[in-house]
PDB file with SEQRES, HELIX, SHEET and CRYST1 records, atoms N, CA, C and O in Angstrom:
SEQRES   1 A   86  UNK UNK UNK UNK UNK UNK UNK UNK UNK UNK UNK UNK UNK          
SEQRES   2 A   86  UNK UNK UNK UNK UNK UNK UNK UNK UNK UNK UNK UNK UNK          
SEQRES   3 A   86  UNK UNK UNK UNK UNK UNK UNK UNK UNK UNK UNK UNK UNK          
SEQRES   4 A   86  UNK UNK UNK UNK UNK UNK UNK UNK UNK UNK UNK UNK UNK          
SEQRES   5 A   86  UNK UNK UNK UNK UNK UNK UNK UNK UNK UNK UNK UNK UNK          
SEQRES   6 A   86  UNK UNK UNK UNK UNK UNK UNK UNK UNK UNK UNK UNK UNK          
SEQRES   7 A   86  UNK UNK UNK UNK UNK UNK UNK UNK                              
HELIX    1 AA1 UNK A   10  UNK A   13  1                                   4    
SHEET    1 AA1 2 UNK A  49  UNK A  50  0                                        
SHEET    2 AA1 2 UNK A  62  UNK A  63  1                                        
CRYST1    1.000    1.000    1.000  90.00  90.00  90.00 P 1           1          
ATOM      1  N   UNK A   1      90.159  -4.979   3.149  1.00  0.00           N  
ATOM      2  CA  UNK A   1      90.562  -5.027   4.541  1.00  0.00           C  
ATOM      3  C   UNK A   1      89.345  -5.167   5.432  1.00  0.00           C  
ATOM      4  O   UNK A   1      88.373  -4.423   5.302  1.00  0.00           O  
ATOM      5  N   UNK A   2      89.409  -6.110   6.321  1.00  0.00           N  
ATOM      6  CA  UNK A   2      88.124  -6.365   7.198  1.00  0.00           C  
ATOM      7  C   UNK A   2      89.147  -7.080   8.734  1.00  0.00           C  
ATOM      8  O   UNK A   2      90.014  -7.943   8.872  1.00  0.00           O  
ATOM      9  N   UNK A   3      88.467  -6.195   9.569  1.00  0.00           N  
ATOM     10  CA  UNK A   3      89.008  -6.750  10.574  1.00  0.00           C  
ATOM     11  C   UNK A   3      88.445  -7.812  11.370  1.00  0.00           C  
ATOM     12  O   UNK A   3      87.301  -7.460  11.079  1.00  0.00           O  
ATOM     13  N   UNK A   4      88.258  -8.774  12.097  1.00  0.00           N  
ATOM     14  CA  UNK A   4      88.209  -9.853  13.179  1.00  0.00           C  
ATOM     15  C   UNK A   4      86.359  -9.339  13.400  1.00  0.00           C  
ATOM     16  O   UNK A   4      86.168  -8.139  13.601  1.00  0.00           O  
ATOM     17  N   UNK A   5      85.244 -10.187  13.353  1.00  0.00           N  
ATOM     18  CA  UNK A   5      84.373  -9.927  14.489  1.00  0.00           C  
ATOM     19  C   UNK A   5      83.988  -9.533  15.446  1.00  0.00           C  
ATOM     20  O   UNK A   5      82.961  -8.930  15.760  1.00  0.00           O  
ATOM     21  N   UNK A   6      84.829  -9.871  15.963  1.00  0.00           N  
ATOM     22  CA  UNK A   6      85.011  -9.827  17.365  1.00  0.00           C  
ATOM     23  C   UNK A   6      85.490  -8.470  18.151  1.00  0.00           C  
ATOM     24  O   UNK A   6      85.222  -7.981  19.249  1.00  0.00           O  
ATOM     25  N   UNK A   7      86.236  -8.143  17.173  1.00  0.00           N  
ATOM     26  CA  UNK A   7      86.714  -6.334  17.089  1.00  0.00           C  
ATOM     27  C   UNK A   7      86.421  -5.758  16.365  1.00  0.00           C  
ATOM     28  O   UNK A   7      87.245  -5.011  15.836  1.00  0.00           O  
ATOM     29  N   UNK A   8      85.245  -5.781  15.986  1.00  0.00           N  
ATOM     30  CA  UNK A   8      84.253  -4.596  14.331  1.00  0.00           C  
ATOM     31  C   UNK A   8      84.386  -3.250  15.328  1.00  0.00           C  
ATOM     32  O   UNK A   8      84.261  -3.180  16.550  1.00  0.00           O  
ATOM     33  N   UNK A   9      84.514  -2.808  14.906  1.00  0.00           N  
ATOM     34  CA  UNK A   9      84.343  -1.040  15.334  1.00  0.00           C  
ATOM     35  C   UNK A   9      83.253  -0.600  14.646  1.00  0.00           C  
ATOM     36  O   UNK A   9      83.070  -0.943  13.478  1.00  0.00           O  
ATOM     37  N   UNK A  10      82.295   0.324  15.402  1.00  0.00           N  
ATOM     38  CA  UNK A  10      81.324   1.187  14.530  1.00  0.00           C  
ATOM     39  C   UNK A  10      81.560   0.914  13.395  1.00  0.00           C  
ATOM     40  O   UNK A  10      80.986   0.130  12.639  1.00  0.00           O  
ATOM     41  N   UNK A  11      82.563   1.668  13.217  1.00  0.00           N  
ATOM     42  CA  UNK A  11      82.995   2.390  11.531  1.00  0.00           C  
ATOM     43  C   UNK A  11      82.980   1.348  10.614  1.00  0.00           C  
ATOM     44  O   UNK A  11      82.488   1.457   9.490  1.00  0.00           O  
ATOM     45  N   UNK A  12      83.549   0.245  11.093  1.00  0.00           N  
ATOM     46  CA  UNK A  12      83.354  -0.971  10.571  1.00  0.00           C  
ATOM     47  C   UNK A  12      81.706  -1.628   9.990  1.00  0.00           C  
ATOM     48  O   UNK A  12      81.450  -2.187   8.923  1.00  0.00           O  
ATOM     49  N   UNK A  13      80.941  -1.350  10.962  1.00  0.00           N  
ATOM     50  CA  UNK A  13      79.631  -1.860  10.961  1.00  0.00           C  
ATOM     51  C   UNK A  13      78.833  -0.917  10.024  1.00  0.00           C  
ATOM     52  O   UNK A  13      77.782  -1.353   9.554  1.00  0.00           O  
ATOM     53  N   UNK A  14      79.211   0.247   9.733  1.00  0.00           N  
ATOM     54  CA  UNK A  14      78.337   1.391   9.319  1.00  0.00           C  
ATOM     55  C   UNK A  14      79.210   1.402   7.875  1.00  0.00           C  
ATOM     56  O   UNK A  14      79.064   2.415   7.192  1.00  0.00           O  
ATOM     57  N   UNK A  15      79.832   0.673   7.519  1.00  0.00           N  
ATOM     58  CA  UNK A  15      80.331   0.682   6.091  1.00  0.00           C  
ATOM     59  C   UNK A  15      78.930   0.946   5.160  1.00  0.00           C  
ATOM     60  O   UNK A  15      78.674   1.960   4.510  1.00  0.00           O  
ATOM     61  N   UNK A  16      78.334   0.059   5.261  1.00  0.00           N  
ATOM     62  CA  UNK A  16      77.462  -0.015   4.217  1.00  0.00           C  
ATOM     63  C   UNK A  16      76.488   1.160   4.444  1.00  0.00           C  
ATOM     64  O   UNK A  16      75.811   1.334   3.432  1.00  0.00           O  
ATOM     65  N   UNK A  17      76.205   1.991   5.400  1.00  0.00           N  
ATOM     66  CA  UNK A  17      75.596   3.486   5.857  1.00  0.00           C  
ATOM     67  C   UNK A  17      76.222   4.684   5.318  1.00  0.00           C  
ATOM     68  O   UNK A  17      75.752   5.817   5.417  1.00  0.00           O  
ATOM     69  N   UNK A  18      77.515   4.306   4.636  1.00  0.00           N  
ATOM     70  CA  UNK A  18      78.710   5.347   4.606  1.00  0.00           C  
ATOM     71  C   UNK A  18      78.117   6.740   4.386  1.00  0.00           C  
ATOM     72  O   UNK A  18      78.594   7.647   5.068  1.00  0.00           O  
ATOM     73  N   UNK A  19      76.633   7.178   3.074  1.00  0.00           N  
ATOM     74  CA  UNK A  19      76.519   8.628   3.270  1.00  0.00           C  
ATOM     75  C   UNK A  19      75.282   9.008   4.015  1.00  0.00           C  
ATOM     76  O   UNK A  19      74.387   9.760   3.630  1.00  0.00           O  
ATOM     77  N   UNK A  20      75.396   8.269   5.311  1.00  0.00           N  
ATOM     78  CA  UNK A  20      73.889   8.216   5.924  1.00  0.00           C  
ATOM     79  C   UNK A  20      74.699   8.623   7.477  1.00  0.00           C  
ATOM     80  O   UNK A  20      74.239   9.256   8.427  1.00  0.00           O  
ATOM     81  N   UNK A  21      76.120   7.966   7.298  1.00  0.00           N  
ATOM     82  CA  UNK A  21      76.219   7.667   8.983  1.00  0.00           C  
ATOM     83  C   UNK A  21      78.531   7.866   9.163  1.00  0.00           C  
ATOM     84  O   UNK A  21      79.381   7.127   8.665  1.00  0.00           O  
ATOM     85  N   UNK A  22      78.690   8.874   9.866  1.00  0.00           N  
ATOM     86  CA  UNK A  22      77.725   9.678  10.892  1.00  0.00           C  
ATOM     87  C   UNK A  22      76.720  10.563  10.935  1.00  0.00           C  
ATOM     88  O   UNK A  22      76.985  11.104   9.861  1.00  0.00           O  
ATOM     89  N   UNK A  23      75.734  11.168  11.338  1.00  0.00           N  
ATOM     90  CA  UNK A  23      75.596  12.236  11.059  1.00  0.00           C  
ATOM     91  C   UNK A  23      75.825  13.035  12.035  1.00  0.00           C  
ATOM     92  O   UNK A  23      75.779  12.800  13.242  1.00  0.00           O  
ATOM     93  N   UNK A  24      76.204  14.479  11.211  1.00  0.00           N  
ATOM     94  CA  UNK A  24      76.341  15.575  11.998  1.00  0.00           C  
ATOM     95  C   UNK A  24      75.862  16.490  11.999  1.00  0.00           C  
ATOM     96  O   UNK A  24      75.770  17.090  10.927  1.00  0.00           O  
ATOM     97  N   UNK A  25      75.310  17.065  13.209  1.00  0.00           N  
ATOM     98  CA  UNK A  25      74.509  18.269  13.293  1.00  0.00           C  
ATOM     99  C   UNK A  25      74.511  19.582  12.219  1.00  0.00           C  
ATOM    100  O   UNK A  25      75.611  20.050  11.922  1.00  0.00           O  
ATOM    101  N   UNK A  26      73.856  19.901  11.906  1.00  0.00           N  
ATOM    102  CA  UNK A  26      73.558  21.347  10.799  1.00  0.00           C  
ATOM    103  C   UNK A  26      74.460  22.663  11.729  1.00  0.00           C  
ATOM    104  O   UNK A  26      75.213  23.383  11.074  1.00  0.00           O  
ATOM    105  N   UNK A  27      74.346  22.854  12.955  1.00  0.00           N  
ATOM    106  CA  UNK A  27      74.923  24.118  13.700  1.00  0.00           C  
ATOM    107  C   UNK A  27      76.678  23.113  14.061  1.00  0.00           C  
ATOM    108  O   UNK A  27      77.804  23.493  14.381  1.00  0.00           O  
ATOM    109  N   UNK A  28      76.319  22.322  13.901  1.00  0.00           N  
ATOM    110  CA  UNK A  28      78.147  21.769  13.633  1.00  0.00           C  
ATOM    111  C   UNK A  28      79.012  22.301  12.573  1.00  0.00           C  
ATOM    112  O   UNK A  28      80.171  22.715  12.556  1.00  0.00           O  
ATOM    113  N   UNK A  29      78.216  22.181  11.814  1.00  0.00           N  
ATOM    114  CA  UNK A  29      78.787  22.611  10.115  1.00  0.00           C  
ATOM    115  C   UNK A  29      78.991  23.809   9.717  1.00  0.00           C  
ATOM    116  O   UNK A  29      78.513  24.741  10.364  1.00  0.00           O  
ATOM    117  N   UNK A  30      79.628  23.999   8.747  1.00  0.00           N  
ATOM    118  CA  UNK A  30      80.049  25.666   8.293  1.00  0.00           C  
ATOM    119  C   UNK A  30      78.686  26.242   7.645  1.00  0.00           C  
ATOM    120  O   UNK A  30      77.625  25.633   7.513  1.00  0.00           O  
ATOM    121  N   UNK A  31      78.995  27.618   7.261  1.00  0.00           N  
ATOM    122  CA  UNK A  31      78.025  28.219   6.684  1.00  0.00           C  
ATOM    123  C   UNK A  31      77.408  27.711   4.797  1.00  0.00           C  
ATOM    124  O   UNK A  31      76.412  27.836   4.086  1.00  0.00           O  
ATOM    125  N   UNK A  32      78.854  27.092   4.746  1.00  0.00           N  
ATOM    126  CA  UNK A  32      78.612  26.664   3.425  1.00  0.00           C  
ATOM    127  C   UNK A  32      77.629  25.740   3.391  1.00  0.00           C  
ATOM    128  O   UNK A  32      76.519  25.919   2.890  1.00  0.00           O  
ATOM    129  N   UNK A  33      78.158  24.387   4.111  1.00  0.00           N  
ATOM    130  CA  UNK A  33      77.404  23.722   3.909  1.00  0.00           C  
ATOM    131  C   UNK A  33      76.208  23.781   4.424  1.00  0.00           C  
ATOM    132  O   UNK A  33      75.577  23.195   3.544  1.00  0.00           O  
ATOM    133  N   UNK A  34      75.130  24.188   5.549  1.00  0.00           N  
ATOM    134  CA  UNK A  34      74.402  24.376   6.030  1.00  0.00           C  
ATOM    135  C   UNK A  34      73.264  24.894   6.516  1.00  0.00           C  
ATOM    136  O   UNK A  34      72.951  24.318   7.558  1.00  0.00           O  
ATOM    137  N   UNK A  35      72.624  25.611   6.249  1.00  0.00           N  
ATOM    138  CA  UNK A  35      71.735  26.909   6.745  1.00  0.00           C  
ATOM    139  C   UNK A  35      72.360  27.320   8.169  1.00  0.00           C  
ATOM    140  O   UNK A  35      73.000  28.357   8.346  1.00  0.00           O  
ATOM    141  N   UNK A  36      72.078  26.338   9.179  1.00  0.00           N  
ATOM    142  CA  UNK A  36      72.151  26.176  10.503  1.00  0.00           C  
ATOM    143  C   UNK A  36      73.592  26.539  11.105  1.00  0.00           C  
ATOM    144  O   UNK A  36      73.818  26.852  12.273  1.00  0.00           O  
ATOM    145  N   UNK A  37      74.472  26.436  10.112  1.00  0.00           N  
ATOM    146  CA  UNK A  37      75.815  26.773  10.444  1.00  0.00           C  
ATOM    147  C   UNK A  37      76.550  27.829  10.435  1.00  0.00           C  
ATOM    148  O   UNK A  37      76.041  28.772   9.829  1.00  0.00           O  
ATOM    149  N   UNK A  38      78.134  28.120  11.142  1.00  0.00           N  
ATOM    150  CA  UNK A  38      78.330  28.929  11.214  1.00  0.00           C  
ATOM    151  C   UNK A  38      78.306  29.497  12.738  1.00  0.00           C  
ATOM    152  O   UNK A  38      77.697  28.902  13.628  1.00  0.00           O  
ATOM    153  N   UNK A  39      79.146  30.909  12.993  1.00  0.00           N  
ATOM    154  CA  UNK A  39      78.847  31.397  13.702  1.00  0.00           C  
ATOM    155  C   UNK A  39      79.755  31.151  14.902  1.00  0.00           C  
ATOM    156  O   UNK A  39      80.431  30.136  14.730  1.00  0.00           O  
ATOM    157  N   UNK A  40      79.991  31.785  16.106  1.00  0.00           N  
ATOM    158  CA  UNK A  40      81.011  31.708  16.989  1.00  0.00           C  
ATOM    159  C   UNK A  40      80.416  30.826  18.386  1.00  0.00           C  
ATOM    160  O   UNK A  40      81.055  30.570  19.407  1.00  0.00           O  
ATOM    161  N   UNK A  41      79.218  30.519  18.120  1.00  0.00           N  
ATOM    162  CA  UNK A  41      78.673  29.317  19.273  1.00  0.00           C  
ATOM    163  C   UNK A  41      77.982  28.317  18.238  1.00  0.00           C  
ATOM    164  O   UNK A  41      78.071  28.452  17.018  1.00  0.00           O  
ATOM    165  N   UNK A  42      77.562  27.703  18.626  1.00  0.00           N  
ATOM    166  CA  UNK A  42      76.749  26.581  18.151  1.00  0.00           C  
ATOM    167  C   UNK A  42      75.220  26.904  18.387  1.00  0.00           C  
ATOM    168  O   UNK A  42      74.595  26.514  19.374  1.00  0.00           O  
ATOM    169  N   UNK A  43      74.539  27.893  17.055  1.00  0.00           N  
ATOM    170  CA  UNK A  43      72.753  28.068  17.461  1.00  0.00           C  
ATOM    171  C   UNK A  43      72.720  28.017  16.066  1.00  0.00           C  
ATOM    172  O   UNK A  43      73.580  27.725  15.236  1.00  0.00           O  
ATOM    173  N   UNK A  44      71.447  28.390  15.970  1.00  0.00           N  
ATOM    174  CA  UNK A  44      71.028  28.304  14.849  1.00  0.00           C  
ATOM    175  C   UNK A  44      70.889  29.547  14.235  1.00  0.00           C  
ATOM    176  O   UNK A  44      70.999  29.673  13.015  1.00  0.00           O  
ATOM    177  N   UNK A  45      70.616  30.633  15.119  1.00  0.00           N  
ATOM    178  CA  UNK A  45      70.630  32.271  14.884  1.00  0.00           C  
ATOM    179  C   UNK A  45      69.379  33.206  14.147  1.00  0.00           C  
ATOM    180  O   UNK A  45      69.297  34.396  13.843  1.00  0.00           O  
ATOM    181  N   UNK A  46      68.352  31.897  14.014  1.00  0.00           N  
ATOM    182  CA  UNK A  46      67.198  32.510  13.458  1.00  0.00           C  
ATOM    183  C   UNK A  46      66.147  31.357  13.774  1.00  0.00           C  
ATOM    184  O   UNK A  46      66.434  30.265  14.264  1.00  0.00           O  
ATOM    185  N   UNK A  47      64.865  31.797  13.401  1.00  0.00           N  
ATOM    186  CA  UNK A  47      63.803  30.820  13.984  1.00  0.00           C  
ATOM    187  C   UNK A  47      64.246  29.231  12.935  1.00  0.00           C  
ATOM    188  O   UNK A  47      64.891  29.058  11.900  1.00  0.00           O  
ATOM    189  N   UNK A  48      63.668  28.532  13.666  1.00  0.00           N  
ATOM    190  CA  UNK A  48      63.728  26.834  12.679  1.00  0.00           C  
ATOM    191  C   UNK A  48      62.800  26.417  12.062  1.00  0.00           C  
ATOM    192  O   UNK A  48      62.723  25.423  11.340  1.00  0.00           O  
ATOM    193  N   UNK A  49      61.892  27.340  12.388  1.00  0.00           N  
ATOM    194  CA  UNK A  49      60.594  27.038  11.286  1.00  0.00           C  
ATOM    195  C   UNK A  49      60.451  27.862   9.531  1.00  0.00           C  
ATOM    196  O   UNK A  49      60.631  29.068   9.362  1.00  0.00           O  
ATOM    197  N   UNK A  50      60.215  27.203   8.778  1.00  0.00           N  
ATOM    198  CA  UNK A  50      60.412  27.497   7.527  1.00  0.00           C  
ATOM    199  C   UNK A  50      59.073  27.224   7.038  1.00  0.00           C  
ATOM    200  O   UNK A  50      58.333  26.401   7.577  1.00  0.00           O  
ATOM    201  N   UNK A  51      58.717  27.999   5.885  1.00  0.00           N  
ATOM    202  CA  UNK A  51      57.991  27.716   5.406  1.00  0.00           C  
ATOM    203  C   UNK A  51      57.445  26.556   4.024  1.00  0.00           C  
ATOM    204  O   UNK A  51      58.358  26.460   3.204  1.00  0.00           O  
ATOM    205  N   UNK A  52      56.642  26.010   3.774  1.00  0.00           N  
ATOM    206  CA  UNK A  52      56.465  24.972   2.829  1.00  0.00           C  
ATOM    207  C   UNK A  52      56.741  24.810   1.426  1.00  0.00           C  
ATOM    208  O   UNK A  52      56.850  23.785   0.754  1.00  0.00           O  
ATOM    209  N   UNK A  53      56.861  26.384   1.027  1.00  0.00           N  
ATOM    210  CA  UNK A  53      57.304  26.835  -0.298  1.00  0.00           C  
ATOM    211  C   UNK A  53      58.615  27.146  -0.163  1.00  0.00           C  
ATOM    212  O   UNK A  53      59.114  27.518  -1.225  1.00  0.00           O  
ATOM    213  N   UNK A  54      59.265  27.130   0.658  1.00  0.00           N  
ATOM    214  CA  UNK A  54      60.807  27.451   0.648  1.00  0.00           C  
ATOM    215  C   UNK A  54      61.515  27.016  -0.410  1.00  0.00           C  
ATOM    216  O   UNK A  54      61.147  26.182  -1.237  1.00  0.00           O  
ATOM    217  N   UNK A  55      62.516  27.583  -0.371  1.00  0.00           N  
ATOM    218  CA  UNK A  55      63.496  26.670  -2.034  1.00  0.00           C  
ATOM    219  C   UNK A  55      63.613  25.468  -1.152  1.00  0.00           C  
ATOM    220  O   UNK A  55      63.130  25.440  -0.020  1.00  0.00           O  
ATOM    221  N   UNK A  56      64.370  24.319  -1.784  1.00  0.00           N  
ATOM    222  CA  UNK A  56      64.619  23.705  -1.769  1.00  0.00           C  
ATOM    223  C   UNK A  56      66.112  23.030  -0.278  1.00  0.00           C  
ATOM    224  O   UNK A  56      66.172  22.170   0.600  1.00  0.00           O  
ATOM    225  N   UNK A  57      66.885  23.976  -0.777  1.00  0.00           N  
ATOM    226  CA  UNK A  57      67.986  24.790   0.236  1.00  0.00           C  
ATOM    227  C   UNK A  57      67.978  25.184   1.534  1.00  0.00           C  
ATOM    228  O   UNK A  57      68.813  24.863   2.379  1.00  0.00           O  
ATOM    229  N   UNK A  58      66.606  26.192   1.759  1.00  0.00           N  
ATOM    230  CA  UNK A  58      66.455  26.825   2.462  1.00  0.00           C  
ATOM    231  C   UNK A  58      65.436  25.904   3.655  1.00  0.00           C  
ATOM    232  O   UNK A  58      64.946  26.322   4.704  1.00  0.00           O  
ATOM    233  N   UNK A  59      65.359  24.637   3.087  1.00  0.00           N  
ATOM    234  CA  UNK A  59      63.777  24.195   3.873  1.00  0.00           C  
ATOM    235  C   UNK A  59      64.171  23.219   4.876  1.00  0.00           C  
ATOM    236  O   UNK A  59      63.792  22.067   4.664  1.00  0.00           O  
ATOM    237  N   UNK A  60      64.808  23.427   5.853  1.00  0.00           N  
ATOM    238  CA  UNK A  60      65.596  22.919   7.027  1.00  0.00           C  
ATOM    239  C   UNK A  60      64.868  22.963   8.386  1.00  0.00           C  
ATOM    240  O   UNK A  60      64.001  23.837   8.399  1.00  0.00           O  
ATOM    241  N   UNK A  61      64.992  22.177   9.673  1.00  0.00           N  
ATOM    242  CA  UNK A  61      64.038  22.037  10.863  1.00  0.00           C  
ATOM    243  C   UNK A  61      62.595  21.757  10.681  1.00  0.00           C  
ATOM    244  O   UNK A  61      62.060  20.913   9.962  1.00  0.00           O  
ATOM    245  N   UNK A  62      61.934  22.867  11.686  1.00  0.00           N  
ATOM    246  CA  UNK A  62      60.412  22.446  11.380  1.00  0.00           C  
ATOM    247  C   UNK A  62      60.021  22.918   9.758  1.00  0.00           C  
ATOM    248  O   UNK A  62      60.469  23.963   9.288  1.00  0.00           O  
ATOM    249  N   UNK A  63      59.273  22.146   9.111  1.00  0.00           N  
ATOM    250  CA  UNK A  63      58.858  22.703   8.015  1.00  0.00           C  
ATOM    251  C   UNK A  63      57.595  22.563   7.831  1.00  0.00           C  
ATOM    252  O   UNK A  63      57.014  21.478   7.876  1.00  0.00           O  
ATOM    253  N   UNK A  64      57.050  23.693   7.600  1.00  0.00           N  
ATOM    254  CA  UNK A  64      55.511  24.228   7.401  1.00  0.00           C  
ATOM    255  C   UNK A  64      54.837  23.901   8.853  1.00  0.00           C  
ATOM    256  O   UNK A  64      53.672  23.502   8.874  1.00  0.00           O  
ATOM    257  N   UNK A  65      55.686  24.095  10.260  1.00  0.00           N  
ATOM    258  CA  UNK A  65      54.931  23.852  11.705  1.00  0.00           C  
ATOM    259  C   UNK A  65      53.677  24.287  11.885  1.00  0.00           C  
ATOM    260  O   UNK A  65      53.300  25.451  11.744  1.00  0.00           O  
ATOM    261  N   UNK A  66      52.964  23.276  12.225  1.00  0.00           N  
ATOM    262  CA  UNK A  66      51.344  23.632  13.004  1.00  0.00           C  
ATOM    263  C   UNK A  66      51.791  24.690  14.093  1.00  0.00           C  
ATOM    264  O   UNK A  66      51.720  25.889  13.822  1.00  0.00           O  
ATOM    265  N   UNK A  67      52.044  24.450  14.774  1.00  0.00           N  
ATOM    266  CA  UNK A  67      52.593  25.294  16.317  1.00  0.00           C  
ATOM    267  C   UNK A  67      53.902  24.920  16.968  1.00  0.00           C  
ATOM    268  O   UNK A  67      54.454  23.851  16.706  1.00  0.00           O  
ATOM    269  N   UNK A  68      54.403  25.809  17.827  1.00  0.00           N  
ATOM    270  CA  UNK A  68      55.422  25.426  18.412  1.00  0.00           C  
ATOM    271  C   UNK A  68      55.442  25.894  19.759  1.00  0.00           C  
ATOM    272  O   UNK A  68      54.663  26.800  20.057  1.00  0.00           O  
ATOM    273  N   UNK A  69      56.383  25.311  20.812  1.00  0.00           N  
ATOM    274  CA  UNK A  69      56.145  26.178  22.033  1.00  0.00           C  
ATOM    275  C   UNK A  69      55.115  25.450  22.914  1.00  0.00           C  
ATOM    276  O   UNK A  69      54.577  24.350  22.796  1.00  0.00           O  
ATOM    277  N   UNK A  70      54.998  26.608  24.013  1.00  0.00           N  
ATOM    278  CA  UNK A  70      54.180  25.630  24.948  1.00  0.00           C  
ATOM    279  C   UNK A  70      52.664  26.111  24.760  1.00  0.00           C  
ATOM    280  O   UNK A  70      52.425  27.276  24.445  1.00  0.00           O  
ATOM    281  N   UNK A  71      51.626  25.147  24.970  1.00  0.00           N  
ATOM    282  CA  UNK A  71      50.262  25.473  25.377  1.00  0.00           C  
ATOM    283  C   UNK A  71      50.212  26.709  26.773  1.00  0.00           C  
ATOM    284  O   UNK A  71      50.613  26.817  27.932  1.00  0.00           O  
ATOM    285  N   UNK A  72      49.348  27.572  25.623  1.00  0.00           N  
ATOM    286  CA  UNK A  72      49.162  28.346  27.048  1.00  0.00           C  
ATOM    287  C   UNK A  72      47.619  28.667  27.087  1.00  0.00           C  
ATOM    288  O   UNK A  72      46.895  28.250  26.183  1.00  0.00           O  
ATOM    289  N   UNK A  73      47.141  29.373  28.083  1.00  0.00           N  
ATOM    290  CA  UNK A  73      45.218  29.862  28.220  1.00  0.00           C  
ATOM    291  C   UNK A  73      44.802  28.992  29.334  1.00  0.00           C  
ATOM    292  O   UNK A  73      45.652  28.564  30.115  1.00  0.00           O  
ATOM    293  N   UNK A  74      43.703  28.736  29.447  1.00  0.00           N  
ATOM    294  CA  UNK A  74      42.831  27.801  30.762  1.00  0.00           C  
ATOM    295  C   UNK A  74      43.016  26.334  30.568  1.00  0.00           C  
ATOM    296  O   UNK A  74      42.784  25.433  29.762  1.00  0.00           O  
ATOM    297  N   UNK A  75      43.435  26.515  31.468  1.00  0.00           N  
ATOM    298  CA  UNK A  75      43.274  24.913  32.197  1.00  0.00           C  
ATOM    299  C   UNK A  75      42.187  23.846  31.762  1.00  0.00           C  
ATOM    300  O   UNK A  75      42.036  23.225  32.814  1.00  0.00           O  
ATOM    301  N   UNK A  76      41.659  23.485  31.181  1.00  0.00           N  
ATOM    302  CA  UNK A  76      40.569  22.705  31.251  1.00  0.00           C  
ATOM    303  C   UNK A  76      40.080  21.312  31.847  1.00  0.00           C  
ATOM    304  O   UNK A  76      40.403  20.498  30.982  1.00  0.00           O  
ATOM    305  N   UNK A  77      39.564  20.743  32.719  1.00  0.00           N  
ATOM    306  CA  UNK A  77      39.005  19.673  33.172  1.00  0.00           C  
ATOM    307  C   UNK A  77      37.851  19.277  33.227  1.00  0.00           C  
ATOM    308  O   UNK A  77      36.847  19.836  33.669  1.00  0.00           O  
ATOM    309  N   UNK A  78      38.059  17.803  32.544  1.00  0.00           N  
ATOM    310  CA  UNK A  78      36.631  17.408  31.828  1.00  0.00           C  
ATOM    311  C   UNK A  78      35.236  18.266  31.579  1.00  0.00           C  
ATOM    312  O   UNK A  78      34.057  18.020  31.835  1.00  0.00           O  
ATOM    313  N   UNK A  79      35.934  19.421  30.943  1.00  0.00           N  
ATOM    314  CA  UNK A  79      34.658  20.006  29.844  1.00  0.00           C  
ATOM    315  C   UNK A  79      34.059  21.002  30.602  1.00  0.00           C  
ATOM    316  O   UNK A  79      33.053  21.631  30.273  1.00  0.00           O  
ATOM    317  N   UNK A  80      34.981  21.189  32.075  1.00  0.00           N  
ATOM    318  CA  UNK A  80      34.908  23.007  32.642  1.00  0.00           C  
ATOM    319  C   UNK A  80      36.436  23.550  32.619  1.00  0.00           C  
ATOM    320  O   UNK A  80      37.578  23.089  32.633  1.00  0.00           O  
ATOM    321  N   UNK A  81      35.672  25.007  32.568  1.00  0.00           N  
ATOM    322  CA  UNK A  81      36.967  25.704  32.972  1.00  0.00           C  
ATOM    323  C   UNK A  81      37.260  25.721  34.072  1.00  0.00           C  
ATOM    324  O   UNK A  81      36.270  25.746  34.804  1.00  0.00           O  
ATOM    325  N   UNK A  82      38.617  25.719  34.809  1.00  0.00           N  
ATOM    326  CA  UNK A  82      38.961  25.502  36.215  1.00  0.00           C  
ATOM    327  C   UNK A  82      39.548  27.130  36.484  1.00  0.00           C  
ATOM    328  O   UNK A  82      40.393  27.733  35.823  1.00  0.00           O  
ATOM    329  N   UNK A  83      38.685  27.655  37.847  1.00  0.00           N  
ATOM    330  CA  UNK A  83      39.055  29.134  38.027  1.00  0.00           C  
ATOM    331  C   UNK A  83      38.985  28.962  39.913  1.00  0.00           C  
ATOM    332  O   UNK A  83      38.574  28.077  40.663  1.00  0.00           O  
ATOM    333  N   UNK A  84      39.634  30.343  40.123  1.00  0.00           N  
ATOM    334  CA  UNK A  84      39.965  30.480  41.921  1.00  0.00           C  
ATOM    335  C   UNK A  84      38.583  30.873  42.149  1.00  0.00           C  
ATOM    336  O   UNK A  84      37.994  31.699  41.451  1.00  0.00           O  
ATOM    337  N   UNK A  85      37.971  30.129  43.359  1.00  0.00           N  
ATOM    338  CA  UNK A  85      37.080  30.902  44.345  1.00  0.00           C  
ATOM    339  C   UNK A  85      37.638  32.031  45.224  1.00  0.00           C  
ATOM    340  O   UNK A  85      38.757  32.064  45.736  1.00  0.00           O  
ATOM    341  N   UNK A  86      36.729  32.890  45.303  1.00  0.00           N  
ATOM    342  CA  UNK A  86      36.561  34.202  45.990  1.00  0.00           C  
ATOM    343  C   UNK A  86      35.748  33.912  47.152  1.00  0.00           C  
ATOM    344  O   UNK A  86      35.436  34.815  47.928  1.00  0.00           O  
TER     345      UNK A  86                                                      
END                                                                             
């Protein structure tokens, strides 16, 4: 079954994607399938960073993160520190 060109639908076009596409979010999904899932809102319920040795299972979001979050400390501009006059 193939429908008209002219009227392909997604679903149509993504045949050949079939276990790639759609995808759906990890906090979409149940607990079974997921780490991320589960739960009576949609979070994740624990940090997303994992570590590099994790099982296999368990090794979901950031994995083995340099940093996360925002830069924080002094300001720097071109190679001074920028501070208030008194």
């Amino acid at each position: 079954y193939k429908r008209q060109v002219s009227t392909q639908s997604t679903w149509d076009r993504f045949k050949m994607k079939r276990n790639c596409w759609p995808k759906v979010r990890g906090v979409a999904r149940n607990p079974v399938e997921h780490p991320h899932g589960g739960g009576n809102h949609q979070h994740i319920g624990h940090a997303s960073t994992v570590r590099r040795d994790s099982a296999p299972g368990q090794k979901v979001g950031l994995i083995a993160a340099r940093r996360t979050g925002r830069l924080r400390g002094a300001k720097q501009i071109s190679g001074r520190v920028e501070t208030t006059k008194k």
